[in-house]
ZAGU-378402 format. One record per atom (N, C-alpha, C): residue in three letters; x, y, z negated. Coordinates in steps of 0.2 Angstrom, whole numbers, plus 5000, padded with zeros to 4 digits. Layout:
! residues N
ALAXYZ;...
This chain:
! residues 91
UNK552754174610;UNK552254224608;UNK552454254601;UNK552454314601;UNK552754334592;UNK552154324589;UNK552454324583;UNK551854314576;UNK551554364573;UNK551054384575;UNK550654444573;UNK550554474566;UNK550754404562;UNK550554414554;UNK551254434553;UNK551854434555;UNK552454444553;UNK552654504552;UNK552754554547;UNK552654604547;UNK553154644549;UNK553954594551;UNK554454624555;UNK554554634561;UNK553754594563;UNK553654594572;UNK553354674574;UNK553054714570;UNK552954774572;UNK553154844566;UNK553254874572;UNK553454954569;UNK553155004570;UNK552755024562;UNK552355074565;UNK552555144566;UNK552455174571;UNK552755254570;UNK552255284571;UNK552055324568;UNK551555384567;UNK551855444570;UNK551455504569;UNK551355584572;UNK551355624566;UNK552055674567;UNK552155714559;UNK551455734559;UNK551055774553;UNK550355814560;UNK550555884560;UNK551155914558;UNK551155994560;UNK551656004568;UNK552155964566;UNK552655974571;UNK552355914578;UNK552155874577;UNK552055814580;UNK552555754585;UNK552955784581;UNK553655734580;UNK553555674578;UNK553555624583;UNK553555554578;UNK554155524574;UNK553755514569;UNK554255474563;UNK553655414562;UNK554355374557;UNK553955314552;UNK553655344548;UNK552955314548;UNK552655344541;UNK552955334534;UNK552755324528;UNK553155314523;UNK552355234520;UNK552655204520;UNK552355144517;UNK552555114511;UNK551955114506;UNK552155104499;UNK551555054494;UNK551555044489;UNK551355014487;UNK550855064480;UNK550155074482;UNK550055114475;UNK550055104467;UNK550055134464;UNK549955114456;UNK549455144454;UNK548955114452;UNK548155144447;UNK547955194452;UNK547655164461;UNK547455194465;UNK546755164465;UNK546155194469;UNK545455194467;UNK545355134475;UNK545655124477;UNK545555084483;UNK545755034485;UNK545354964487;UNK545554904485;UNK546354894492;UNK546154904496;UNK546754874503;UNK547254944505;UNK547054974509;UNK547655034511;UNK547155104511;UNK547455164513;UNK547255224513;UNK547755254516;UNK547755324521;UNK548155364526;UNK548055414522;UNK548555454521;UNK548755534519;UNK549155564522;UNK549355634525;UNK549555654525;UNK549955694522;UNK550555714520;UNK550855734515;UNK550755824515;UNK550355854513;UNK550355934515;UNK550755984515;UNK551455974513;UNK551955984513;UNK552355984519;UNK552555914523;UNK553055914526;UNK552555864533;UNK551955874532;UNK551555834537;UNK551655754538;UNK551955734534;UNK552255664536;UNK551655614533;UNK551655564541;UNK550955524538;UNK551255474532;UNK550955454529;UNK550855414522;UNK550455344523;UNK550455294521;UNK549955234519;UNK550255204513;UNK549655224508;UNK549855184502;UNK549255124503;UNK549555054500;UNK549154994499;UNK548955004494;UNK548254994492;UNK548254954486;UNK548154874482;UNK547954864478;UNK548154824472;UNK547754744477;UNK547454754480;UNK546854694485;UNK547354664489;UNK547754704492;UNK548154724500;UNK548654664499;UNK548954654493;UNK549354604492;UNK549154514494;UNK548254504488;UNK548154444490;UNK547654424497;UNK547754454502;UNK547654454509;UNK547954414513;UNK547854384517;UNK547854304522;UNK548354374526;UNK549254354527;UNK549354374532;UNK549354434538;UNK548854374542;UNK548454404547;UNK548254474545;UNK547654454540;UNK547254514538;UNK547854584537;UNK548254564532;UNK548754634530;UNK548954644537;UNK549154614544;UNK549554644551;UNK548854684553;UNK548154674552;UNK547754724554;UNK547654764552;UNK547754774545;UNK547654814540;UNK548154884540;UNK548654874543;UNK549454884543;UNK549154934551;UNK548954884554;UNK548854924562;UNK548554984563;UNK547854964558;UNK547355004560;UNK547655054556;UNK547955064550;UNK548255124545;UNK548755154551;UNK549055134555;UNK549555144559;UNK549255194566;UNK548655184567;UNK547955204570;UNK548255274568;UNK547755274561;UNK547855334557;UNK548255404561;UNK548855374557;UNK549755384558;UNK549855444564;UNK549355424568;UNK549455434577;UNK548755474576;UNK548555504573;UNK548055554574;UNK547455534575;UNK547455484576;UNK546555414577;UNK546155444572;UNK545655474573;UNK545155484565;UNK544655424564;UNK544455434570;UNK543655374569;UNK543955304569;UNK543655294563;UNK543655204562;UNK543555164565;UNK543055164570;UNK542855104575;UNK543855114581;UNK543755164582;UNK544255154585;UNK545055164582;UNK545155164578;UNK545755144573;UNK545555044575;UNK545155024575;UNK544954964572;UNK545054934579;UNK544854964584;UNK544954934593;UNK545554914595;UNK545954984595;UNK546755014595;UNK547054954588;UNK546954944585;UNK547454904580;UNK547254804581;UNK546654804583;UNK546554744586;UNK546954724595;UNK547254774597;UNK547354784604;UNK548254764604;
């Protein structure tokens, strides 16, 4: 059974949002962001999905950040509503 919390057990690949080409999003770590765990942007430029963590995301139990990671991953793929980011990334 893989390890859910291991974060080289999954790859998230999102939906550019103009061309809809999948790529990897761009996954980073924010500096002096307003948000405790992660956030999705799209880049308005080149459409490329984004998840920057913030400053919380770090001291999270594992498991929690592979959730975290998912449901942002949700996003990624064009998911808007939350409950269902949240279904799809527990799945």
């Amino acid at each position: 059974m893989p390890d859910v919390a291991n974060p080289d057990q999954f790859q998230c690949v999102g939906r550019n949002r103009f061309s809809g080409v999948a790529n990897v999003p761009v996954e980073k770590q924010g500096e002096n962001v307003s948000w405790s765990y992660a956030a999705f942007f799209v880049d308005p430029v080149l459409g490329t999905p984004t998840i920057i963590y913030g400053s919380r995301f770090r001291e999270l139990d594992p498991l929690m950040q592979a959730f975290i990671r998912r449901h942002e991953c949700q996003h990624a793929n064009g998911v808007q509503d939350e409950i269902a980011a949240n279904c799809a990334a527990l799945a």
